[in-house]
C-alpha positions as CSV (number, residue, x, y, z in Angstrom):
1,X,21.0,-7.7,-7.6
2,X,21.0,-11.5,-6.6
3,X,19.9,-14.1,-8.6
4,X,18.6,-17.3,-7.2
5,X,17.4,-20.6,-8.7
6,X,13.8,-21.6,-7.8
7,X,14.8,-24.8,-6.7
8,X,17.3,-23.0,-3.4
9,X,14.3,-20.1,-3.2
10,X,11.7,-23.0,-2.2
11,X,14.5,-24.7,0.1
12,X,15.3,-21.4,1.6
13,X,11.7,-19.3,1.1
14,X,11.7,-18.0,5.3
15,X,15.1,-17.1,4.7
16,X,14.2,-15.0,1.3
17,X,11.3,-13.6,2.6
18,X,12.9,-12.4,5.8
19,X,15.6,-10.5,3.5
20,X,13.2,-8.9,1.5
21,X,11.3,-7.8,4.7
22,X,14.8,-6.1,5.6
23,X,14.8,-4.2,2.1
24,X,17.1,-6.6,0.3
25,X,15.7,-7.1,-3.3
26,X,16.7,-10.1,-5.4
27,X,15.7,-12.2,-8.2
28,X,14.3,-15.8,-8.8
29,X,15.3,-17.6,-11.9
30,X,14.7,-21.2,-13.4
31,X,17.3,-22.5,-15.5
32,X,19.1,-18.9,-15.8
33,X,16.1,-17.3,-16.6
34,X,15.2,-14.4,-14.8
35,X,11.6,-14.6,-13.5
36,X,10.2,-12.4,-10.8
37,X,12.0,-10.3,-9.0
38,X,10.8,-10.3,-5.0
39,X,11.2,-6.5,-3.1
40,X,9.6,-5.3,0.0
41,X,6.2,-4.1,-0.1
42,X,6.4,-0.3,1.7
43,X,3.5,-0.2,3.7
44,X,3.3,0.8,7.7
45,X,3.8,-1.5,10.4
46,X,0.5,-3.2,12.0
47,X,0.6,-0.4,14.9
48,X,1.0,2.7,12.1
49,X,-1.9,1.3,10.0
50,X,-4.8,4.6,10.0
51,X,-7.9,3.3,10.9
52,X,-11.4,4.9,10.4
53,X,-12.2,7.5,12.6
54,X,-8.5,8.2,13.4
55,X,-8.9,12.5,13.1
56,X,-12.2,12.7,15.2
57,X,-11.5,15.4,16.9
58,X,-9.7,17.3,14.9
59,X,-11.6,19.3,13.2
60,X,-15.4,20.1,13.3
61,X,-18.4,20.2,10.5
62,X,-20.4,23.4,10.4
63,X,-24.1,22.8,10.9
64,X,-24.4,24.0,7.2
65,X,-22.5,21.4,5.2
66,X,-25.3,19.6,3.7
67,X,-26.7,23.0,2.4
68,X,-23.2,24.8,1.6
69,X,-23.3,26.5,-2.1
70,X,-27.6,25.1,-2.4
71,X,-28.2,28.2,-4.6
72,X,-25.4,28.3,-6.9
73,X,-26.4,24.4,-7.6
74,X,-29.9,25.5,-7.9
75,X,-28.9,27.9,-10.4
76,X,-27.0,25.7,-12.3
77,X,-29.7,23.1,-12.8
78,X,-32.4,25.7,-13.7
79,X,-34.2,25.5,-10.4
């Protein structure tokens, strides 16, 4: 893995990040140091971001659901 020095990663920081964006991980050192090493974040592209709501549709709530297993809870609680 590359190591840069902190003074070229501020000079060059559009170039780094667009690297990092590609995959390519690499480190950030001052004075030889290691410091933080920069890798992509993996998350989906703005247009593969799930919203809310995104499986209406798809499947369908019986009219029951708030009342599903009411006895056995009853039961448990004494009632």
């Amino acid at each position: 893995m590359e190591s840069i020095n902190i003074h070229e990663a501020k000079t060059r920081l559009s170039q780094l990040i667009a690297r990092a964006q590609h995959g390519e991980a690499f480190i950030i050192a001052k004075a030889g140091k290691p410091m933080v090493r920069v890798t992509p974040i993996d998350s989906p592209e703005p247009g593969q971001q799930l919203r809310l709501g995104f499986l209406a549709g798809q499947f369908s709530v019986p009219d029951d659901f708030d009342r599903m297993g009411e006895d056995e809870i009853a039961d448990m609680f004494g009632g």
